[in-house]
C-alpha positions as CSV (number, residue, x, y, z in Angstrom):
1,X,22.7,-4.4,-16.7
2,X,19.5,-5.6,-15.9
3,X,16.7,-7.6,-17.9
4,X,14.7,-4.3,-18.4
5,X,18.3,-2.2,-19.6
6,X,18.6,-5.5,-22.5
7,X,14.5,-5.1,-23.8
8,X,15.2,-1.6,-23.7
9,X,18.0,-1.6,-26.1
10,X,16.6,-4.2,-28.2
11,X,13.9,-2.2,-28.9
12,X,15.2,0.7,-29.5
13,X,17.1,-1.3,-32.6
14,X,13.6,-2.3,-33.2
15,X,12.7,0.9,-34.2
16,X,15.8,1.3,-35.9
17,X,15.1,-1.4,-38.1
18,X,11.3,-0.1,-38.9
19,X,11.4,3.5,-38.9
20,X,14.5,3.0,-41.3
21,X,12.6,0.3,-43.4
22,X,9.4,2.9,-43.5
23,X,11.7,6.1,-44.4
24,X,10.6,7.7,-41.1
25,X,13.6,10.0,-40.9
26,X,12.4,11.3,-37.9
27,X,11.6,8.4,-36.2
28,X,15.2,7.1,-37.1
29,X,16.5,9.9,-35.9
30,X,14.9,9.8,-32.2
31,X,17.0,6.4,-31.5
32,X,20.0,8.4,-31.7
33,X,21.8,10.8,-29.1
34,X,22.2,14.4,-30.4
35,X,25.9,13.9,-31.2
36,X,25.1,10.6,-32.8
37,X,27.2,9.0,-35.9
38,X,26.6,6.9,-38.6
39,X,29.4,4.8,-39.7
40,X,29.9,3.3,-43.2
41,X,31.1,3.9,-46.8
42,X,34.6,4.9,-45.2
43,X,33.0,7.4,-43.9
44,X,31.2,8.8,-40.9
45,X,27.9,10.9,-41.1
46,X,26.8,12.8,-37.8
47,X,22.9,13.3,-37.5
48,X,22.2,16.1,-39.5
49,X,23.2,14.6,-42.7
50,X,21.1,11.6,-42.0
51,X,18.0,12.7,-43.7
52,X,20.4,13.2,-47.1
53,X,21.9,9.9,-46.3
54,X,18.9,8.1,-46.6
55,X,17.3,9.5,-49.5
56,X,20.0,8.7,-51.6
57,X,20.4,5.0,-49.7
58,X,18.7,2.0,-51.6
59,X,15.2,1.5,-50.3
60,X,14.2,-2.0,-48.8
61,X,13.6,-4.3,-45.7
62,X,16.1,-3.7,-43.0
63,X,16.3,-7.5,-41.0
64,X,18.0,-7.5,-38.2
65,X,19.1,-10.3,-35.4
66,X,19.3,-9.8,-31.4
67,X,22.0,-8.0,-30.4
68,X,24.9,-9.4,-28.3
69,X,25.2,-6.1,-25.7
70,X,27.9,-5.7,-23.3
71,X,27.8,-3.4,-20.2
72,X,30.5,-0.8,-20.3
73,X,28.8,0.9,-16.7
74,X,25.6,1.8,-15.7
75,X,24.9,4.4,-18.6
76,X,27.1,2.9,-21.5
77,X,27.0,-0.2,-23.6
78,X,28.7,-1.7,-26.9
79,X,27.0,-4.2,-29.1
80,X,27.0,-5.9,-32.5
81,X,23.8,-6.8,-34.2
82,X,23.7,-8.7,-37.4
83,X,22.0,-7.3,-40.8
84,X,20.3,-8.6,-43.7
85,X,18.8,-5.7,-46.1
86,X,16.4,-6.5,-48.9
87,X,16.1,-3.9,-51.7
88,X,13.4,-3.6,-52.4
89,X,13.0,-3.2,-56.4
90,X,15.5,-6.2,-57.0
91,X,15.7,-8.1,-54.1
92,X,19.4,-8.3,-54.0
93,X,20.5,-8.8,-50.2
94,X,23.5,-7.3,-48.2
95,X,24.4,-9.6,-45.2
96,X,27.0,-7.8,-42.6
97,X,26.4,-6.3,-38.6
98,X,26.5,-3.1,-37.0
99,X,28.9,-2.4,-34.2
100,X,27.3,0.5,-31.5
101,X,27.4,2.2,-28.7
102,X,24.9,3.0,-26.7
103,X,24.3,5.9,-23.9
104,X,21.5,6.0,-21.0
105,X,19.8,9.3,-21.7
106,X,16.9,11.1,-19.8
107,X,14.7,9.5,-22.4
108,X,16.2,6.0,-21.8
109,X,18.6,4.4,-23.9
110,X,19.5,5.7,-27.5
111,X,22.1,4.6,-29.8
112,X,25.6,7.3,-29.8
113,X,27.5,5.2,-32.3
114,X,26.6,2.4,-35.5
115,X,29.0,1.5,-38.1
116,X,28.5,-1.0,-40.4
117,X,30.9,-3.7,-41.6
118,X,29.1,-5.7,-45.1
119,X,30.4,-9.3,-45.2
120,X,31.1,-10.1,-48.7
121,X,30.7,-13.4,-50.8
122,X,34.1,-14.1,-50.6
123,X,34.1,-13.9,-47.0
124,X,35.5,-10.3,-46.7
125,X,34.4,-8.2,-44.1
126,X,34.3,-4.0,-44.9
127,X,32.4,-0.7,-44.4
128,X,31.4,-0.6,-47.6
129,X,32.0,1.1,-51.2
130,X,31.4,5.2,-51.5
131,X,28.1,5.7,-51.0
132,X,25.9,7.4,-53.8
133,X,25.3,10.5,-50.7
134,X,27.0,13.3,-52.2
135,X,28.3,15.7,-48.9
136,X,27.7,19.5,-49.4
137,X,31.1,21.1,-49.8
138,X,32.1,24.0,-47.3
């Protein structure tokens, strides 16, 4: 992996973090591969839910820290970058990291994978309670 692959990758979670904090759903949804998944809430929500998703997700300031990438070949990598979210209307935090993957596309690199693990106050480390996204029924 070289430098360029790493300041690629980071900021592609740089957008993440902004177009997610701005409620640009289609921004958000450009740093993911086609078949991408969200991971969270026991649950996991491929891209076409994502809009849903986030309407009915708290609003705030998504925080995140460099992520620690590791080189799975020349077109795949894993990594875990750490979270802090601020809501916005009460300023309550959530603390925890995502776990991706990512995939080297013919628009560069975009993110195929992100579950989140929230790291409780007593120390416990989990996906999360339900989530207030009701799924449509088949």
């Amino acid at each position: 992996m070289t430098t360029d692959d790493l300041v690629e990758i980071q900021q592609l979670l740089a957008r993440y973090a902004v177009t997610i904090t701005r409620g640009d759903i289609d921004g958000l949804l450009a740093v993911f591969t086609p078949d991408g998944t969200y991971s969270a809430f026991g649950d996991t929500y491929p891209l076409a839910e994502f809009p849903a998703l986030v309407a009915a997700a708290p609003k705030g300031l998504f925080l995140t820290g460099t992520p620690v990438v590791e080189l799975s070949d020349e077109n795949s990598a894993t990594g875990t970058q750490p979270l802090c979210f601020v809501d916005h209307a009460t300023h309550d935090l959530r603390i925890g990291y995502y776990n991706d993957t990512y995939v080297r596309t013919a628009d560069g690199w975009r993110l195929r994978t992100r579950a989140m693990t929230f790291i409780r106050r007593s120390g416990a480390h989990d996906s999360g309670r339900p989530h207030a996204f009701d799924r449509p029924t088949a």
